[in-house]
Backbone as JSON, one array per atom type, in Angstrom:
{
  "sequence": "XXXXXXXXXXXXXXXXXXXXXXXXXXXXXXXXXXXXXXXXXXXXXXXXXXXXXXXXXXXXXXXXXXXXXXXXXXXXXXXXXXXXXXXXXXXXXXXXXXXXXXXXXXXXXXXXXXXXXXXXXXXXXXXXXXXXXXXXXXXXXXXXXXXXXXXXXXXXXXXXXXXXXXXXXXXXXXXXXXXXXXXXXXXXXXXXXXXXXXXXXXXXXXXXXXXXXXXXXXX",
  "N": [[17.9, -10.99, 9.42], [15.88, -12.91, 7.77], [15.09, -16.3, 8.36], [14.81, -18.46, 5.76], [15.13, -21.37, 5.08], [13.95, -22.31, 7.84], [11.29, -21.81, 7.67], [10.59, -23.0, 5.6], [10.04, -25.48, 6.43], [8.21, -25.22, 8.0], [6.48, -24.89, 5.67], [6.77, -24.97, 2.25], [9.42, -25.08, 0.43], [8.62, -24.2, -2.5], [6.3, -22.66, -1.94], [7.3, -20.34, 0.06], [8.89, -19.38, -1.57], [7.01, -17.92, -3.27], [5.73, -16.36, -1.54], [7.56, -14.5, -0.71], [8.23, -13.4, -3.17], [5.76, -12.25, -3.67], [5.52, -10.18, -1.55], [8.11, -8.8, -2.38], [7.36, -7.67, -5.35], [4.5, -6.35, -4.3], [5.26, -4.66, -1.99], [8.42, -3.39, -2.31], [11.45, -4.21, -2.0], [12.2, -3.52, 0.92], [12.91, -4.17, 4.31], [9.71, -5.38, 5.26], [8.08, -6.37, 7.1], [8.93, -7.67, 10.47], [10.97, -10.5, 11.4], [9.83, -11.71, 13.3], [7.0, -11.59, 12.56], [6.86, -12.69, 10.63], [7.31, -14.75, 10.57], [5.2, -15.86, 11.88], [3.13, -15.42, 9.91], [3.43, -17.54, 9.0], [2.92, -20.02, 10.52], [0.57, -19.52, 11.23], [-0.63, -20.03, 8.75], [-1.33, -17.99, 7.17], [-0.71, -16.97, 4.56], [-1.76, -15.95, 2.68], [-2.31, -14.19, -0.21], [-4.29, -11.79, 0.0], [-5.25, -11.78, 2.65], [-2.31, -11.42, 3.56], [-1.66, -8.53, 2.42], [-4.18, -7.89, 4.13], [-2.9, -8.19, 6.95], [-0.26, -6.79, 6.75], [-1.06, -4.22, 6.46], [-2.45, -3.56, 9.15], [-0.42, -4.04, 10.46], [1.23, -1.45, 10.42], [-0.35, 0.15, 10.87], [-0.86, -0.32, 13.45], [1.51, 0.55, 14.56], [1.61, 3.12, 13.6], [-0.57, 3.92, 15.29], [1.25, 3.84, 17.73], [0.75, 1.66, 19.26], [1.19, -1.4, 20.91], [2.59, -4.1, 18.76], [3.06, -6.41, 18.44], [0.66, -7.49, 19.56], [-1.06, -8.22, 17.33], [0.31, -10.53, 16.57], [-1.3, -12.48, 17.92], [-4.02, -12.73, 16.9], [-6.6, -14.37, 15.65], [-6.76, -16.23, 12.48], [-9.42, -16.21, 11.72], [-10.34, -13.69, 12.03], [-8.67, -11.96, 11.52], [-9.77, -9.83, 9.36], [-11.87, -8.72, 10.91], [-10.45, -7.11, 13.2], [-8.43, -5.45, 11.84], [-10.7, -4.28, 10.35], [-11.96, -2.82, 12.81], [-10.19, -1.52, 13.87], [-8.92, 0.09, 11.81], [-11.43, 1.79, 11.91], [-11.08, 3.06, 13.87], [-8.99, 4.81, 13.93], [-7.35, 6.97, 14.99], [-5.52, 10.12, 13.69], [-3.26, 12.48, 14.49], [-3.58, 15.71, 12.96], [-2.22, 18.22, 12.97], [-0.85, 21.57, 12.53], [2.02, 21.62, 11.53], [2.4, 19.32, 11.18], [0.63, 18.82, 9.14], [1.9, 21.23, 7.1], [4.53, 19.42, 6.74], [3.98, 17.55, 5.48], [2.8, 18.52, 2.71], [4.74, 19.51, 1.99], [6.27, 17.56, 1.1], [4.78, 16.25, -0.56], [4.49, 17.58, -2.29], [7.33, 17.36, -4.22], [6.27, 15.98, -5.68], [4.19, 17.04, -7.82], [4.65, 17.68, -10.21], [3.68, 15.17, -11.52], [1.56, 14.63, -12.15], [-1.24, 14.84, -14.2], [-3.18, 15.39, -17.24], [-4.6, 13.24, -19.32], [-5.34, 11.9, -22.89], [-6.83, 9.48, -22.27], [-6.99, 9.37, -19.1], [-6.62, 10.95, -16.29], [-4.98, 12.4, -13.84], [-4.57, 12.82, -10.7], [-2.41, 14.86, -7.88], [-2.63, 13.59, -4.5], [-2.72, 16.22, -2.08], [-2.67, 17.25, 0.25], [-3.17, 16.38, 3.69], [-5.98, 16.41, 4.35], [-7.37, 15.91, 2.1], [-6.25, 13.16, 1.99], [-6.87, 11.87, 3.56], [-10.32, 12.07, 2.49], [-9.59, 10.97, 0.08], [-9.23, 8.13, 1.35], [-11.95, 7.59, 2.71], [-13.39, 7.85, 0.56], [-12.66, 6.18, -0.96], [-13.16, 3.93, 0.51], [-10.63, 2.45, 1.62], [-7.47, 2.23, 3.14], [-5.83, 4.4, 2.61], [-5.53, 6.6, 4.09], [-4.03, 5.71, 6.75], [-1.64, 6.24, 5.96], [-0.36, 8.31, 6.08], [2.2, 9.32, 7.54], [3.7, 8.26, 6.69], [4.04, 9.21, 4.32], [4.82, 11.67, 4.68], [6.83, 11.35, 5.86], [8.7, 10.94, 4.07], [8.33, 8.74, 2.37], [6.47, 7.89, 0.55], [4.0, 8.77, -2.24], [0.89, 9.67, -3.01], [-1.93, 9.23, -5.66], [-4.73, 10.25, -7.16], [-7.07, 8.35, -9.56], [-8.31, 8.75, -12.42], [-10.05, 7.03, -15.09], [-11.12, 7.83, -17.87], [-12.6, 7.24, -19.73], [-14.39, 5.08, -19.11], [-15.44, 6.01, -16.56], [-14.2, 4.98, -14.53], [-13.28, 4.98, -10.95], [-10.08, 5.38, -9.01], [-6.85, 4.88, -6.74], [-3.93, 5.51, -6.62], [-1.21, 4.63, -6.12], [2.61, 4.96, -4.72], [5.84, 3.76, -3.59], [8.1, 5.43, -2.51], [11.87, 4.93, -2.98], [15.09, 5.2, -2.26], [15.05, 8.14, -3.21], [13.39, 7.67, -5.57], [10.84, 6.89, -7.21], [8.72, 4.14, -6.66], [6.04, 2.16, -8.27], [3.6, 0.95, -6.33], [0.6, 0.51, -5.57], [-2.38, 0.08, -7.28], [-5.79, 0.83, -6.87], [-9.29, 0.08, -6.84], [-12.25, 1.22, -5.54], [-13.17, -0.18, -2.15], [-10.57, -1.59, -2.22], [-11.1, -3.24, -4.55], [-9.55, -4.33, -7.48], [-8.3, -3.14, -10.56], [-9.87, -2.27, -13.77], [-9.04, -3.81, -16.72], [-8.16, -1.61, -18.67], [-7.85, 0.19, -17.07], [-5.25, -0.82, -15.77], [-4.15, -1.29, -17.92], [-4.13, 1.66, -19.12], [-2.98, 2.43, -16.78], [-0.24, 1.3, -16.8], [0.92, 2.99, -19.19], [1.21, 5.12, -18.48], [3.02, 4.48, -16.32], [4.9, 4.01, -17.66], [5.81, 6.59, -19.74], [6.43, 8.42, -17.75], [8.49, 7.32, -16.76], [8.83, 5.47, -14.2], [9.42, 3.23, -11.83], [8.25, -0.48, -12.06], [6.97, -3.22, -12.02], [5.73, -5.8, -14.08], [5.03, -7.8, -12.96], [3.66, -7.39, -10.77], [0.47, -7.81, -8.69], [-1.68, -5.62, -8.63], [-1.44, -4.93, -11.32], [-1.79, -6.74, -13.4]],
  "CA": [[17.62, -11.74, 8.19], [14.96, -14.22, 8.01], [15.83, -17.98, 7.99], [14.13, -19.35, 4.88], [14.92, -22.39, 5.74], [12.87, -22.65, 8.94], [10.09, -21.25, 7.26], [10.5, -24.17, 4.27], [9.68, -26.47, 7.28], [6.68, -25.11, 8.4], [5.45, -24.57, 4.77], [7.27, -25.32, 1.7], [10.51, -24.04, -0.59], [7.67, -23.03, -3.16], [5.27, -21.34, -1.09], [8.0, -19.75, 0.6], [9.48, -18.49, -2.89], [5.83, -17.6, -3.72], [5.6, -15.45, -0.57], [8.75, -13.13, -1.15], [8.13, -12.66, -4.34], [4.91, -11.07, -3.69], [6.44, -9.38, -0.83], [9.1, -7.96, -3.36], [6.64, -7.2, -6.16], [3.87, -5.66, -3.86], [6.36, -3.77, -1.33], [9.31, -3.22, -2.54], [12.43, -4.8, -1.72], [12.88, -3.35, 1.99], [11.99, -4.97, 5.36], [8.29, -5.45, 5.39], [7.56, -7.12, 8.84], [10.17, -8.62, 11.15], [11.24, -11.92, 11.37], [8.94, -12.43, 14.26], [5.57, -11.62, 12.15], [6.81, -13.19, 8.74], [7.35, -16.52, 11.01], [3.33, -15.98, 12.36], [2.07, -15.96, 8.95], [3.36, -19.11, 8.1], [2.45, -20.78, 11.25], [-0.88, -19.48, 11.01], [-1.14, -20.16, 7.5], [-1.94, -16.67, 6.72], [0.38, -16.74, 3.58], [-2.39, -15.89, 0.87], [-2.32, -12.75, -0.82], [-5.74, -11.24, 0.12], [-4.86, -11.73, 4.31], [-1.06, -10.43, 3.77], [-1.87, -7.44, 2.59], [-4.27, -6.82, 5.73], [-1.65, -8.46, 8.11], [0.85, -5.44, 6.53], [-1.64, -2.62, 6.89], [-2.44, -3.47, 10.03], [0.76, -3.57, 11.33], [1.95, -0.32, 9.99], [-1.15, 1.3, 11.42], [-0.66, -0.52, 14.81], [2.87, 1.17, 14.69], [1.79, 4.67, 13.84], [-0.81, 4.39, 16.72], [2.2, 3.66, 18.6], [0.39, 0.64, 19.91], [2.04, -3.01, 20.27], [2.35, -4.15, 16.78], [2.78, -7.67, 18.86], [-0.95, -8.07, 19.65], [-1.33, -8.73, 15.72], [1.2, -12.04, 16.52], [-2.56, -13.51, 18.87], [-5.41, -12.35, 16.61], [-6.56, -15.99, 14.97], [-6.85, -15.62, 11.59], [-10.7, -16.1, 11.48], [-10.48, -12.89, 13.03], [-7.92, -10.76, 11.56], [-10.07, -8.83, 8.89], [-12.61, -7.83, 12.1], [-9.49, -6.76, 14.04], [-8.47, -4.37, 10.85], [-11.57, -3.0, 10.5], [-12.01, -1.87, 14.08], [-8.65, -1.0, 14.47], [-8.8, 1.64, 10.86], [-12.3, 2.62, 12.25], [-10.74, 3.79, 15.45], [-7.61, 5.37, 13.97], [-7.2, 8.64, 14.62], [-3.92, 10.75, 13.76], [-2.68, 14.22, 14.88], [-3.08, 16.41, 11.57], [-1.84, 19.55, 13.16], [-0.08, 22.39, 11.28], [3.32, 21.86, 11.79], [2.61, 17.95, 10.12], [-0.06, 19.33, 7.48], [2.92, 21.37, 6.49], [5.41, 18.55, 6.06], [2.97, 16.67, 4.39], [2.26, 19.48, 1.52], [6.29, 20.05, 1.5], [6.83, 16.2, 0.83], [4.05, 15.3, -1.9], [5.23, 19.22, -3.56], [7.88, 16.87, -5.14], [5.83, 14.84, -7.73], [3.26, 17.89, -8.24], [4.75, 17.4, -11.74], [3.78, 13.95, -11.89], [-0.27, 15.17, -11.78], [-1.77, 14.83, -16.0], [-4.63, 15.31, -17.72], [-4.24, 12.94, -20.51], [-7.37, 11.73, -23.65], [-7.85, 8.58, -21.7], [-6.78, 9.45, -17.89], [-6.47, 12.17, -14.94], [-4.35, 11.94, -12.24], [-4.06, 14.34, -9.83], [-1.8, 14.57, -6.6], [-3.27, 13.98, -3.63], [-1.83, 17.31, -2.02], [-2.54, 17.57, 1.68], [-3.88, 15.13, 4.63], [-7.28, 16.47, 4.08], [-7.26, 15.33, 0.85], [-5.8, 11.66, 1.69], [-8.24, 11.54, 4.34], [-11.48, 12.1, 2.12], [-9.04, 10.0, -0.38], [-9.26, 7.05, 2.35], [-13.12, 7.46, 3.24], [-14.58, 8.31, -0.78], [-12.46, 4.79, -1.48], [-13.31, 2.65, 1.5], [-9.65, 1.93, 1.92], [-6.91, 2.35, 3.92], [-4.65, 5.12, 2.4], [-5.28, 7.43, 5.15], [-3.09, 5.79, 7.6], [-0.28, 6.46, 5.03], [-0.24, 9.91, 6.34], [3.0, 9.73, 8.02], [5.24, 7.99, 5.83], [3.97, 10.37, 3.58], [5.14, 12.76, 5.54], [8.64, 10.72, 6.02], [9.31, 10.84, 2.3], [8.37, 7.06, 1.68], [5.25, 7.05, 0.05], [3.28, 9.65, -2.14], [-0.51, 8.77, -3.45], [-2.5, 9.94, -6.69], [-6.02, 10.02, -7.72], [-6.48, 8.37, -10.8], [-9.73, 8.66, -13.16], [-10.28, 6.47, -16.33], [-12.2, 8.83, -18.15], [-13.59, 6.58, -20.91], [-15.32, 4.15, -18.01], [-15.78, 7.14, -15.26], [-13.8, 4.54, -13.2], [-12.26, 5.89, -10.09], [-8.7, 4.57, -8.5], [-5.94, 5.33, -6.15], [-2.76, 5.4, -7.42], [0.33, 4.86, -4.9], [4.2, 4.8, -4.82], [6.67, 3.99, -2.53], [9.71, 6.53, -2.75], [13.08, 4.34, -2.22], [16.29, 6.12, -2.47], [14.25, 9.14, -3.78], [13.1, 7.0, -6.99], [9.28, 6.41, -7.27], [8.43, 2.87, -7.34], [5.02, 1.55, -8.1], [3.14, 0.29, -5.48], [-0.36, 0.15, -5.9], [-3.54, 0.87, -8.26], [-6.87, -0.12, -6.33], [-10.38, 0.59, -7.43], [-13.17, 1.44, -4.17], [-12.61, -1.19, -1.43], [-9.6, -2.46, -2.14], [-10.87, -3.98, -6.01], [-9.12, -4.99, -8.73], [-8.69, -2.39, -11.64], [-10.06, -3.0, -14.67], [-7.8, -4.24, -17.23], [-8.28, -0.79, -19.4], [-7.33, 1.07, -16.49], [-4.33, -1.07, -15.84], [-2.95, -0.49, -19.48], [-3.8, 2.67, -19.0], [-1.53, 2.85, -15.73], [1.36, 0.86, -17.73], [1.23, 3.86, -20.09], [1.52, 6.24, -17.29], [4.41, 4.51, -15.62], [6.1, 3.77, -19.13], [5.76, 8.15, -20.07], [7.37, 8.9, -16.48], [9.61, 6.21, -16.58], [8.52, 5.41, -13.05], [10.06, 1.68, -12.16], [7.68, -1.06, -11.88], [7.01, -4.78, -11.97], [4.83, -6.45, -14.73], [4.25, -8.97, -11.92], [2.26, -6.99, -9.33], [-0.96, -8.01, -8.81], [-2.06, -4.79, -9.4], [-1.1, -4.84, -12.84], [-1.84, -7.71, -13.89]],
  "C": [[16.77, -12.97, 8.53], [15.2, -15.35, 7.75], [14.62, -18.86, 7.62], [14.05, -20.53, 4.89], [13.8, -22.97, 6.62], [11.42, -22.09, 8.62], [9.5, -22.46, 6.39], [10.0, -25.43, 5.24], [8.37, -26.4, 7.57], [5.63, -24.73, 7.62], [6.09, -25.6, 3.43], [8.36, -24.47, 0.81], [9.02, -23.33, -1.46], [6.82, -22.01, -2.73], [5.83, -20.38, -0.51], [8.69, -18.2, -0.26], [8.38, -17.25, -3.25], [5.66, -16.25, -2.92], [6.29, -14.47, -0.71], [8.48, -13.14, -2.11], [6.93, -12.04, -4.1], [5.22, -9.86, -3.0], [7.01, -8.32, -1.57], [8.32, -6.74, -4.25], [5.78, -6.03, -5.64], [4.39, -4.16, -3.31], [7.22, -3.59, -1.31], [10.44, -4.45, -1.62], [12.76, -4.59, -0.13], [12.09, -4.71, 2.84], [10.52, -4.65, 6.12], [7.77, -5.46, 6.74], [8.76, -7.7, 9.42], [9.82, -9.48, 11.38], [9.79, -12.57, 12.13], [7.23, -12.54, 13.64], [5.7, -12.75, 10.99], [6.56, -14.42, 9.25], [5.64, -17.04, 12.22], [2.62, -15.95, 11.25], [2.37, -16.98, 8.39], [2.89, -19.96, 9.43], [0.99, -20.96, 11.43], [-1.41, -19.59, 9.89], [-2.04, -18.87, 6.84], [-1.3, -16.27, 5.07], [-0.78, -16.16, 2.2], [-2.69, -14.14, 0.74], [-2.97, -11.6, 0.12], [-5.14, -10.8, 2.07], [-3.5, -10.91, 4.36], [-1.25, -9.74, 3.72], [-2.47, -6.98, 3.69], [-3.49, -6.88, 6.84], [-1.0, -7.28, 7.62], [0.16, -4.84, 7.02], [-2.04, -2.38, 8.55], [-1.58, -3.22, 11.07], [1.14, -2.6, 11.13], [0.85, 0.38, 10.59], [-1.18, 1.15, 13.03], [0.67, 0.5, 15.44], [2.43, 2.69, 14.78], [0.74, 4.84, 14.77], [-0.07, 4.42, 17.52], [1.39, 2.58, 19.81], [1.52, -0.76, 19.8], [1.53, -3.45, 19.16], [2.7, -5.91, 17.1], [1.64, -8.4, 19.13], [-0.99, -8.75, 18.17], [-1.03, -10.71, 15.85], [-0.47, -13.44, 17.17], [-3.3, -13.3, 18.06], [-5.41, -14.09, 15.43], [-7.09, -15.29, 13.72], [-8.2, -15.33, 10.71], [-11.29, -14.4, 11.74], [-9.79, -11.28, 12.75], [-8.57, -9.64, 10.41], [-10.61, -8.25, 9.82], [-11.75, -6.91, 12.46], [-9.01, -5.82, 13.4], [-9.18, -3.43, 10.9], [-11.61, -2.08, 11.42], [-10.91, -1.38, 14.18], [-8.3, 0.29, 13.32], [-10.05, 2.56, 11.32], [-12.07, 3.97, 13.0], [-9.73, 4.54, 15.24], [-8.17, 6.99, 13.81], [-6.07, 9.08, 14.8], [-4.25, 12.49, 13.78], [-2.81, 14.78, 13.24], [-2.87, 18.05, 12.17], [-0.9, 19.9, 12.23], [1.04, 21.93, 10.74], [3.29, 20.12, 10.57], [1.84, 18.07, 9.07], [1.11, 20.07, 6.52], [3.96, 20.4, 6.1], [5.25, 17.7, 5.38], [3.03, 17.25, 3.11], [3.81, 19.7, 0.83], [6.49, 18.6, 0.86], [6.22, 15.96, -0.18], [4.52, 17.11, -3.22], [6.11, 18.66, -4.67], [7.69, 16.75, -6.16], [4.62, 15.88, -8.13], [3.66, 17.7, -9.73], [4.25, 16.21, -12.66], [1.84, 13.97, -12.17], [-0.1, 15.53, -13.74], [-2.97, 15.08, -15.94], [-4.65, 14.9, -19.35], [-5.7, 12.57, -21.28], [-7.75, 10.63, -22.99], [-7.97, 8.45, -20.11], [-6.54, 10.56, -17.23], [-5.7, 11.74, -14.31], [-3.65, 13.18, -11.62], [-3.4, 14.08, -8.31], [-2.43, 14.73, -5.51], [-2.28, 15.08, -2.44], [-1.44, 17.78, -0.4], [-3.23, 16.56, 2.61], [-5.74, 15.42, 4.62], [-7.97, 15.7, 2.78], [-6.84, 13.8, 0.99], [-6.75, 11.21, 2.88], [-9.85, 11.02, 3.8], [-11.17, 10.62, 0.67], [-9.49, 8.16, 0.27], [-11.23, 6.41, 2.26], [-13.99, 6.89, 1.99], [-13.99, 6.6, -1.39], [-12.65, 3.94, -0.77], [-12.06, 1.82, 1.25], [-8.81, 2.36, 2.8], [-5.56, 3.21, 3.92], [-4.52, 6.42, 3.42], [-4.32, 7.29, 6.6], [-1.73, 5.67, 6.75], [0.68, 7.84, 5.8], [1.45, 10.39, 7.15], [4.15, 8.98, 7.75], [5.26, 8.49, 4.62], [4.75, 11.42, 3.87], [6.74, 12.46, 6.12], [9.4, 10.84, 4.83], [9.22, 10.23, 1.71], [7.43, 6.73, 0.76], [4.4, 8.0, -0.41], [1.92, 8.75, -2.83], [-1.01, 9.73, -4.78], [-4.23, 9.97, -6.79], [-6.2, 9.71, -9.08], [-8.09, 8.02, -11.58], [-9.67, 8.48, -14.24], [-11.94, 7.17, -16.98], [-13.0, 8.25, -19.38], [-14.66, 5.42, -20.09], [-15.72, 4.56, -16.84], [-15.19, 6.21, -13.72], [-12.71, 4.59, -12.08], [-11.22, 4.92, -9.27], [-7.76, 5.33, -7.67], [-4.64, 4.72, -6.29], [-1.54, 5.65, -6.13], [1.6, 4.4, -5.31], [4.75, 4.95, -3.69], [7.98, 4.96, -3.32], [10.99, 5.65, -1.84], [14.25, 4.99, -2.69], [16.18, 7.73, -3.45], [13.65, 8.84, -5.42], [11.55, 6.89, -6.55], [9.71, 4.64, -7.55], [7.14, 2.53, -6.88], [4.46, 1.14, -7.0], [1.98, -0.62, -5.26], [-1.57, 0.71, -6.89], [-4.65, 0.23, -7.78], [-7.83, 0.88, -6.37], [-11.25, 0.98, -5.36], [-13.0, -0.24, -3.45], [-11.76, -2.13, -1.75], [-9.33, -3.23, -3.37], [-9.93, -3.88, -6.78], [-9.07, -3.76, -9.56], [-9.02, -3.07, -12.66], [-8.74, -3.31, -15.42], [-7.81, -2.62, -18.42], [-7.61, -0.2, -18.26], [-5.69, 0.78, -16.15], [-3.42, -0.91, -17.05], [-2.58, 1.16, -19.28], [-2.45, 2.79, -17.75], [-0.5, 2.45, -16.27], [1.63, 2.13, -18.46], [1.83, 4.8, -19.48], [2.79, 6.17, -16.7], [5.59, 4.69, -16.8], [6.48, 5.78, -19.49], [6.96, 8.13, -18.79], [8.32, 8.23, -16.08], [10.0, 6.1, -14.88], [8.8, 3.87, -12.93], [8.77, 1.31, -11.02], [7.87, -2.37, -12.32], [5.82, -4.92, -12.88], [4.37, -7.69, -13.71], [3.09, -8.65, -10.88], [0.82, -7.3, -9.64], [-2.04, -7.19, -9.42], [-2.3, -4.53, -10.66], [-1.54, -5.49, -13.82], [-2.95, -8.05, -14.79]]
}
């Protein structure tokens, strides 16, 4: 457990508050980063939105290279989108059979959850080939998902606002086998519009899929 406290020292109670709640909102309620990273982005003053998120992804992709996920703790923070980039450039993961299959068995779940409604699409992304070209065609970073996909934690969508031809990737974490929201992000990482975000409210509201009116995403 992290000692809020000692964090409130080297920042403040609000900023601190500010921080877990995005935390919460963004990534669910579990444990994000351990103690030892959460207490490097406040020393390094990494605390703002935009940087957390790549501090997370990075670490979760440092992990499934099965690299030290401690290097991250040195990279200065002038430094840490470079250190991202090269580091998703360079990722490469095993997609052999045996994990293409547990991939296809795991997102099989929400195949129901795939529409074709009058103002939206959304189709499941279905196999690692698919969250691969997913990854590349959005200049983001849902391709190193691929194996907590493949754990049960996390399926992805494709999601097309068909009155503005504007394209999105639609994600959920899976916690106690519940969908919960995660993210909705346009090509590199943007913003959705605010049409597409209603639209996604509509989407989660139909499937009664639990979400936060706070996420950034949403918003």
């Amino acid at each position: 457990m992290i000692d809020k406290i000692l964090l409130e020292k080297k920042s403040s109670k609000i900023e601190v508050e500010i921080f877990f709640d995005y935390l919460n909102n963004n990534f669910g309620d579990g444990e994000v980063l351990p103690n030892n990273h959460i207490e490097n982005i406040f020393e390094r003053k990494l605390n703002h939105e935009t940087l957390v998120e790549y501090y997370i992804d990075t670490y979760r992709t440092l992990k499934i290279m099965n690299q030290d996920t401690d290097t991250l703790l040195n990279v200065e923070k002038e430094k840490l989108l470079g250190f991202h980039h090269i580091l998703i450039k360079d990722f490469k993961a095993d997609s052999d059979f045996y994990l293409e299959q547990k991939f296809k068995k795991q997102v099989d779940n929400y195949r129901h959850l795939s529409c074709d409604e009058e103002n939206y699409k959304i189709e499941l992304i279905q196999d690692i080939k698919q969250l691969d070209w997913e990854g590349k065609y959005m200049n983001h970073c849902i391709a190193t998902y691929r194996y907590i996909i493949v754990k049960g934690e996390y399926v992805g969508f494709k999601f097309f606002n068909k009155k503005s031809w504007e394209r999105l990737t639609l994600g959920f974490s899976v916690v106690d086998n519940n969908l919960v929201f995660n993210q909705l992000k346009a090509h590199s990482n943007f913003p959705a519009s605010k049409q597409s975000r209603d639209f996604a409210v509509d989407y989660l509201t139909k499937h009664k899929i639990k979400f936060s009116e706070s996420n950034n995403d949403l918003k």
